[in-house]
VEXMARLUM-776772 format. One record per residue (C-alpha): residue number from 1; residue in one letter; x, y negated, z negated. Coordinates in nm, 3 decimals. Example, Ala and Ser with C-alpha at 12.3 -4.5 7.8 and 13.67 -1.06 7.14 Angstrom:
2
R_pos_code_xx_yy_zz
R_1_A_1.230_0.450_-0.780;
R_2_S_1.367_0.106_-0.714;
***
This chain:
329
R_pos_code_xx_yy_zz
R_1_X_0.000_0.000_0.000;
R_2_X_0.316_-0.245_-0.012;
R_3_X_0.272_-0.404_0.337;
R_4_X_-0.090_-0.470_0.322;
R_5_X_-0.028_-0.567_-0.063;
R_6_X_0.281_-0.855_0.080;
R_7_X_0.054_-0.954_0.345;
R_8_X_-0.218_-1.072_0.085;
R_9_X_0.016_-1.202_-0.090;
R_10_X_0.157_-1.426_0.157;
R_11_X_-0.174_-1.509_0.206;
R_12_X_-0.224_-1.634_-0.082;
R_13_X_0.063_-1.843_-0.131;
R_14_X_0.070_-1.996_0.230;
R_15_X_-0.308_-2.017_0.355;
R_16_X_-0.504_-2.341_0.235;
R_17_X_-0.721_-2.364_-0.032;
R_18_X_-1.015_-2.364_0.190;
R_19_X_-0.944_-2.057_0.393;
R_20_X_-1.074_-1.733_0.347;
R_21_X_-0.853_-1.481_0.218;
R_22_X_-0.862_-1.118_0.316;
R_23_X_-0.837_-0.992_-0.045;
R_24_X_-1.143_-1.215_-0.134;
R_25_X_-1.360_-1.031_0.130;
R_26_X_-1.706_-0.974_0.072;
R_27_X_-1.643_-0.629_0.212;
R_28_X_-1.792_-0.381_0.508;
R_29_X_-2.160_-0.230_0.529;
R_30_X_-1.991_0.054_0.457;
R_31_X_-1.686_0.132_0.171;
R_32_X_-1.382_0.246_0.314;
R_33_X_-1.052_0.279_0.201;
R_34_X_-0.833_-0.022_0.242;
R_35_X_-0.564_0.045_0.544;
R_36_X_-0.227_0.070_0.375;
R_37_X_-0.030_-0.190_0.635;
R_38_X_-0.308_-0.438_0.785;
R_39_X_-0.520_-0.688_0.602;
R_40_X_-0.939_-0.632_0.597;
R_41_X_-0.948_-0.879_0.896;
R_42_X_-0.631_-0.773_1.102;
R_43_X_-0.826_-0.448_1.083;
R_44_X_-1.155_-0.585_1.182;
R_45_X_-0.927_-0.737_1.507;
R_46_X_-0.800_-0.411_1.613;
R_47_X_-1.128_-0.245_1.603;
R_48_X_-1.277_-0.501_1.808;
R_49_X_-0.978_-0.477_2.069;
R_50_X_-1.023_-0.111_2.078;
R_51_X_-1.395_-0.122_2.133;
R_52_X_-1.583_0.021_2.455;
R_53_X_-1.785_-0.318_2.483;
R_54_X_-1.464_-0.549_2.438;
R_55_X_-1.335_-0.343_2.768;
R_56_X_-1.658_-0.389_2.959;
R_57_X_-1.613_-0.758_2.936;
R_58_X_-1.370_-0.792_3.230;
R_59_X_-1.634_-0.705_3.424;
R_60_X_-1.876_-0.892_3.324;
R_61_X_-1.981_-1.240_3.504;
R_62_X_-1.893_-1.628_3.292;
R_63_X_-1.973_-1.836_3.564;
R_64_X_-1.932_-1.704_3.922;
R_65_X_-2.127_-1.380_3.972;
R_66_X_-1.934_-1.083_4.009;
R_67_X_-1.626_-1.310_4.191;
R_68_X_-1.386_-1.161_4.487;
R_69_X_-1.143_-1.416_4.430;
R_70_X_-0.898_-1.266_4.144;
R_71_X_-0.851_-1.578_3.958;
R_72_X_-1.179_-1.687_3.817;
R_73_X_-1.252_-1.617_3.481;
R_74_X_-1.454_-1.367_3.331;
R_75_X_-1.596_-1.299_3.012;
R_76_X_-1.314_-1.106_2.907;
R_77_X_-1.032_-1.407_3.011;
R_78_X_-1.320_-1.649_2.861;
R_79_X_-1.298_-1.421_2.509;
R_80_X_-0.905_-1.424_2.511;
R_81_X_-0.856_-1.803_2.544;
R_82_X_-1.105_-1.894_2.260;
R_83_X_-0.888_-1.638_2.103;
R_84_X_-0.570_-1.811_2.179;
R_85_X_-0.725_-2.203_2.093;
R_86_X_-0.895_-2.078_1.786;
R_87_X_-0.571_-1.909_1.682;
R_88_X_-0.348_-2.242_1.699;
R_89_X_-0.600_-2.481_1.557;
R_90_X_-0.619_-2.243_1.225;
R_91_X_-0.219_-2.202_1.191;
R_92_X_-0.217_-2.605_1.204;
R_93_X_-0.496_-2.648_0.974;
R_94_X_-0.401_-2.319_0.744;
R_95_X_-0.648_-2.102_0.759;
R_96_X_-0.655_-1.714_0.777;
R_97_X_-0.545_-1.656_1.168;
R_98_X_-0.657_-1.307_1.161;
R_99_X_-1.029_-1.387_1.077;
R_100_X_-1.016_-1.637_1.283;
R_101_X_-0.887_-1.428_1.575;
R_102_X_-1.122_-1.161_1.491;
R_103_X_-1.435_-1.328_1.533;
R_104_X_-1.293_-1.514_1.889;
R_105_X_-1.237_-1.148_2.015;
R_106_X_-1.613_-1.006_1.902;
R_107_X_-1.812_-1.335_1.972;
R_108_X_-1.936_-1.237_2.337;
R_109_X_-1.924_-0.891_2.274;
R_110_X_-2.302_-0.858_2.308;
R_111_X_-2.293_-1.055_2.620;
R_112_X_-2.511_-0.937_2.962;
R_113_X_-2.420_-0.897_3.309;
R_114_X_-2.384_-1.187_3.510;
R_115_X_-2.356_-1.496_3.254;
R_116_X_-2.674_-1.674_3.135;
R_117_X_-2.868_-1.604_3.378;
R_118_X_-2.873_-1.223_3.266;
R_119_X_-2.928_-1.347_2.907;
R_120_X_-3.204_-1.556_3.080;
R_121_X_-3.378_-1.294_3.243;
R_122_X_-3.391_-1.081_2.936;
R_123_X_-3.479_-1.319_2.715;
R_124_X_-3.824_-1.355_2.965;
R_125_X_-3.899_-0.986_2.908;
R_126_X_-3.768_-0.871_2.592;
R_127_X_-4.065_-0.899_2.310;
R_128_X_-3.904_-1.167_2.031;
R_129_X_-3.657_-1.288_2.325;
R_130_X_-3.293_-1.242_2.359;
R_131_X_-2.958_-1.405_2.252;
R_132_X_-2.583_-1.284_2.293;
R_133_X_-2.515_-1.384_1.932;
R_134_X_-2.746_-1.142_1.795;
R_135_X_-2.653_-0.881_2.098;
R_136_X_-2.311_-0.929_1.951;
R_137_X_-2.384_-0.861_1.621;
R_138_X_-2.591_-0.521_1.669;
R_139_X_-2.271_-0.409_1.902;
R_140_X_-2.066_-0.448_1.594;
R_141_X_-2.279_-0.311_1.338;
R_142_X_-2.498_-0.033_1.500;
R_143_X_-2.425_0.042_1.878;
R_144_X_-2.023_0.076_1.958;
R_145_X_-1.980_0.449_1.880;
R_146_X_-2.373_0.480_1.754;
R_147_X_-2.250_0.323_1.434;
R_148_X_-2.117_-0.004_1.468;
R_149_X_-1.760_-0.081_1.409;
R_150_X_-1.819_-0.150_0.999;
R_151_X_-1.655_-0.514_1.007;
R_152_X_-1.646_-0.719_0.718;
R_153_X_-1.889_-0.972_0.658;
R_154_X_-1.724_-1.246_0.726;
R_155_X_-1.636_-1.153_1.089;
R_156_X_-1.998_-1.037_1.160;
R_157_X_-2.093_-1.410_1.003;
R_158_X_-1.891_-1.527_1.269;
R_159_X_-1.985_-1.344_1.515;
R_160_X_-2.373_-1.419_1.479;
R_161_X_-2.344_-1.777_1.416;
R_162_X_-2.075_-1.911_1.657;
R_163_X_-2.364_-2.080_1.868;
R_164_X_-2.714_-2.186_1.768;
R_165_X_-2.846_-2.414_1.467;
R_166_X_-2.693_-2.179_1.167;
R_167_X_-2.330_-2.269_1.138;
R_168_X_-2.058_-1.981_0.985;
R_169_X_-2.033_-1.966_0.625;
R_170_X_-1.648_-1.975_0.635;
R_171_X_-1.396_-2.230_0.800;
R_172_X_-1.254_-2.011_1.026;
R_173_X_-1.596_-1.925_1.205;
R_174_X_-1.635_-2.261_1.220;
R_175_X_-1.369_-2.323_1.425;
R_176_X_-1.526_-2.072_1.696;
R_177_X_-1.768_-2.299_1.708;
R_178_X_-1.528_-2.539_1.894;
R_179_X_-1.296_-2.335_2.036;
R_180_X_-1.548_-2.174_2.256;
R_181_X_-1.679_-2.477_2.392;
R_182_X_-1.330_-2.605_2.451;
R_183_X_-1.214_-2.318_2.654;
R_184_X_-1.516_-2.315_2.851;
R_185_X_-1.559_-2.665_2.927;
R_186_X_-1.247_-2.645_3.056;
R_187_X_-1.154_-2.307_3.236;
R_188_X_-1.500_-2.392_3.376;
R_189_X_-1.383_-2.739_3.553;
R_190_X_-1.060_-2.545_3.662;
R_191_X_-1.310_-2.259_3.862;
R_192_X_-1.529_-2.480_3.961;
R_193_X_-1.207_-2.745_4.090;
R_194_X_-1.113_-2.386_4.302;
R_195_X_-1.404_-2.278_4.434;
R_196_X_-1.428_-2.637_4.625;
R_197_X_-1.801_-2.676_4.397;
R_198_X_-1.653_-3.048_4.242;
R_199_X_-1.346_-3.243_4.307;
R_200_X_-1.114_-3.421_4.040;
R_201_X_-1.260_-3.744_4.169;
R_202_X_-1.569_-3.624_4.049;
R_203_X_-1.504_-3.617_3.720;
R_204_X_-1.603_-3.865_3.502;
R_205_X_-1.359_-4.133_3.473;
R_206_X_-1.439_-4.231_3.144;
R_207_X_-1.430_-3.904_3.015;
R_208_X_-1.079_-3.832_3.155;
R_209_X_-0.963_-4.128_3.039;
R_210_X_-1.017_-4.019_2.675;
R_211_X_-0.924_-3.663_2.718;
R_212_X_-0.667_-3.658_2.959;
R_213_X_-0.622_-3.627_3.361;
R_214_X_-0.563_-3.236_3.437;
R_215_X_-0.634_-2.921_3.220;
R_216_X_-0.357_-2.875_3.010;
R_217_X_-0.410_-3.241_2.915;
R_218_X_-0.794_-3.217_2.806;
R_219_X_-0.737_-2.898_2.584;
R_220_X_-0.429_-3.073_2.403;
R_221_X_-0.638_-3.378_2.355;
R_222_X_-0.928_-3.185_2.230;
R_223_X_-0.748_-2.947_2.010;
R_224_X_-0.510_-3.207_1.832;
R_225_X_-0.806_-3.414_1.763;
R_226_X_-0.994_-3.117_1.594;
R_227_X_-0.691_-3.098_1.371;
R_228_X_-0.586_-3.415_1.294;
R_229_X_-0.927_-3.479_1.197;
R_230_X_-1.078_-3.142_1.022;
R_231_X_-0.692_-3.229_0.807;
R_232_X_-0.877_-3.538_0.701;
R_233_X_-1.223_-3.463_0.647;
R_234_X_-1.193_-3.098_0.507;
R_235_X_-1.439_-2.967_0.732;
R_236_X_-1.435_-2.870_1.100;
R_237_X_-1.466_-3.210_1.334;
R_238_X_-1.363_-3.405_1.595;
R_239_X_-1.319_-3.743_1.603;
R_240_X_-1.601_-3.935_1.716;
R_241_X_-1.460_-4.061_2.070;
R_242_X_-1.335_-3.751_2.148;
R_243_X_-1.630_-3.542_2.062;
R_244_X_-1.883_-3.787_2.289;
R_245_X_-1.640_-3.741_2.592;
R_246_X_-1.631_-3.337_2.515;
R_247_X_-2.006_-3.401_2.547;
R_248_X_-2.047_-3.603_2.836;
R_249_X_-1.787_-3.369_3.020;
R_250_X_-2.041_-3.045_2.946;
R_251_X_-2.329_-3.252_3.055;
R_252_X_-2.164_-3.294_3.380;
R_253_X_-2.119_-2.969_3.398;
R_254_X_-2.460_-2.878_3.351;
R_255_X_-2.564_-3.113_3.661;
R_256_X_-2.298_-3.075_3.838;
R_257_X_-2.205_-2.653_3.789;
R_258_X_-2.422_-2.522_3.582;
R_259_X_-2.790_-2.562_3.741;
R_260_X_-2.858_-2.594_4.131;
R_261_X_-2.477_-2.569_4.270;
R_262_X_-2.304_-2.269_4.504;
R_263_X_-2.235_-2.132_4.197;
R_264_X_-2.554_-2.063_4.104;
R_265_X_-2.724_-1.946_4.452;
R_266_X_-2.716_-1.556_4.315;
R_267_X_-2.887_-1.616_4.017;
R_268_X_-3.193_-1.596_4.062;
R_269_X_-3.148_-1.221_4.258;
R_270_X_-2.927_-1.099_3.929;
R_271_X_-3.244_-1.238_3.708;
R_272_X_-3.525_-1.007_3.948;
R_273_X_-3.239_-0.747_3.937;
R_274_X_-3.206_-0.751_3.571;
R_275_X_-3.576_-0.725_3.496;
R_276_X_-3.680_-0.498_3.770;
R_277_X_-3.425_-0.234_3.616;
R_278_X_-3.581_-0.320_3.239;
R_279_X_-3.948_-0.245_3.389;
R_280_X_-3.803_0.060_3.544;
R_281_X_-3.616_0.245_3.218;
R_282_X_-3.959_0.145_3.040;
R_283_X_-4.132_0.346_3.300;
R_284_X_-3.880_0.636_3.283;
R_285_X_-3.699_0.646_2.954;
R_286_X_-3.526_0.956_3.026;
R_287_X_-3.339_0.834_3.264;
R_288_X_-3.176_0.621_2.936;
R_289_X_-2.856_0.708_2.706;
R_290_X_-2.986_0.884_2.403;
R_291_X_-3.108_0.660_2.126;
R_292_X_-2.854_0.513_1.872;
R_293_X_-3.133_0.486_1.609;
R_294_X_-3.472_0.705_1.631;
R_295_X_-3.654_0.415_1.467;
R_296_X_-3.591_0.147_1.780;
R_297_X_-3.858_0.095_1.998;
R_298_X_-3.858_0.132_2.348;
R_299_X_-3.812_-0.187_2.487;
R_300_X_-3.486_-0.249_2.208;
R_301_X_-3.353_0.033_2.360;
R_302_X_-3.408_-0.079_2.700;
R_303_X_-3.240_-0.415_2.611;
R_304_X_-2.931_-0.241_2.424;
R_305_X_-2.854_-0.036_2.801;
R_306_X_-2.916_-0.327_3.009;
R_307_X_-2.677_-0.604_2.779;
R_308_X_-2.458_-0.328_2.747;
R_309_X_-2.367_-0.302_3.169;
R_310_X_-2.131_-0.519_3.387;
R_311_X_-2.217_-0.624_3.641;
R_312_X_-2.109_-0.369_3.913;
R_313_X_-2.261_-0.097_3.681;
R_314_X_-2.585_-0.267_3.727;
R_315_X_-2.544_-0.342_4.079;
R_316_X_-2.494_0.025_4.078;
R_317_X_-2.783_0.132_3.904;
R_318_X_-2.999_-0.110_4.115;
R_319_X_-2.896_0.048_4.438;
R_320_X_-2.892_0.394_4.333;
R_321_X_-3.301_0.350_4.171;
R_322_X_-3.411_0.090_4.418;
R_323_X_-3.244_0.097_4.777;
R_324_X_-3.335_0.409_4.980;
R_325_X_-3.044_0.640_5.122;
R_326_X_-3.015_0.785_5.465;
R_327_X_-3.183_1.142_5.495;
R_328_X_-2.910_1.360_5.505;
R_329_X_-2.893_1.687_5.746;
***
């Protein structure tokens, strides 16, 4: 137990005040012996990275539908450079790294095929609606392996709360909270910049002015105003400039990317794709996985296989249910 038993230790003696130590835990749904040479949450990291669902995620859509070109981002890239922000902004500010890194790696993990627009089209068809946040957090705690991957509770807080109205309890799931909009506000500019959808004159002047002119630029500005300023007010912030041109540069994405561009001229087949498969497997549930959990009704389970694809396996599974075959001789 002496490695694990050091690392807490230099925890303790290094880490802030206000971050969460692994030794302070509020533990797993489930007991389990304590690993003799990683901390709780460097444990609850290597799970994640080891996962089934973490794997599908580099083939699952961010913003371009399953892309040819090799160099746009997909939800597994996306997941790795919240990773990497969320990583330096708690060394600088002295909070526990590994939590922090735990709940970037598991955030999406309950992500659908092709982007939002697959979380849109379930969320039409799916009684009580649908969101990747929750998606995420029944991956972790029920569905990977049929029984969840038994992370502590502070990672699953993360996990469930990094978007929406109900912020993480601790300061390190907090910073998700940032770091996920920073990496895709930008690595979203950068595919969009490629794929010829915007130009840099485009972008808003005043914005760029504030947050710098390329990409390198804008995540430096962002990320050393998170810490210079979550240093000063002992919570997670930005400074108030900084955080209105973040803002404004989203909303431009939103008119400019997001809704009604080239990007977006497959989305609505992947929606009728998405739900015409749901309608299907509740019209022939054999033809689905066996269930996790006896108790879940039909439709959750429908949901769980359908989040669960990427999207080639669901092109896949469209084409093999819906579009006839030659007759063969």
């Amino acid at each position: 137990m002496l490695l694990r038993l050091e690392a807490e230790r230099r925890e303790e003696e290094t880490l802030s005040h206000l971050a969460s130590l692994s030794s302070r835990s509020r533990g797993r749904q489930r007991p389990e012996e304590p690993c003799p040479v990683r901390t709780e949450y460097q444990r609850d990291r290597d799970r994640i990275i080891h996962s089934k669902a973490f794997r599908r995620l580099k083939h699952k859509t961010q913003v371009f539908l399953a892309p040819e070109g090799d160099h746009y981002r997909t939800r597994l890239t996306h997941t790795l450079e919240v990773a990497q922000i969320s990583r330096t902004i708690a060394r600088a500010l002295r909070l526990n790294e590994d939590l922090t890194e735990a709940i970037a790696l598991g955030h999406d993990l309950g992500h659908t095929p092709f982007g939002h627009s697959g979380e849109e089209a379930l969320n039409e068809v799916v009684p009580g609606g649908f969101k990747h946040n929750q998606q995420s957090l029944r991956v972790v705690e029920k569905l990977e392996d049929g029984r969840g991957l038994n992370l502590t509770w502070e990672v699953r807080n993360g996990i469930a709360c990094h978007t929406g109205p109900v912020k993480p309890v601790t300061l390190e799931g907090n910073i998700i909270c940032y770091a996920d909009r920073i990496a895709y506000i930008n690595h979203d500019i950068d595919d969009a910049l490629r794929a010829g959808i915007i130009t840099q004159e485009q972008l808003p002047a005043d914005c760029l002015a504030v947050l710098g002119q390329s990409h390198s630029q804008r995540i430096n500005t962002m990320v050393s105003d998170l810490i210079r300023n979550s240093w000063q007010q002992g919570y997670i912030t930005m400074s108030q400039e900084v955080q209105q041109a973040t803002d404004s540069l989203r909303q431009f994405l939103f008119a400019k990317v997001y809704i009604d561009s080239p990007a977006k001229l497959q989305e609505g087949k992947a929606k009728c794709m998405l739900q015409k498969l749901y309608h299907y497997y509740l019209e022939h549930p054999e033809h689905l996985p066996p269930a996790v959990d006896p108790q879940d009704s039909l439709e959750r389970r429908v949901c769980d296989y359908i989040a669960g694809m990427t999207d080639r396996y669901a092109i896949i599974q469209f084409r093999r249910i819906f579009i006839p075959t030659g007759f063969a001789l």
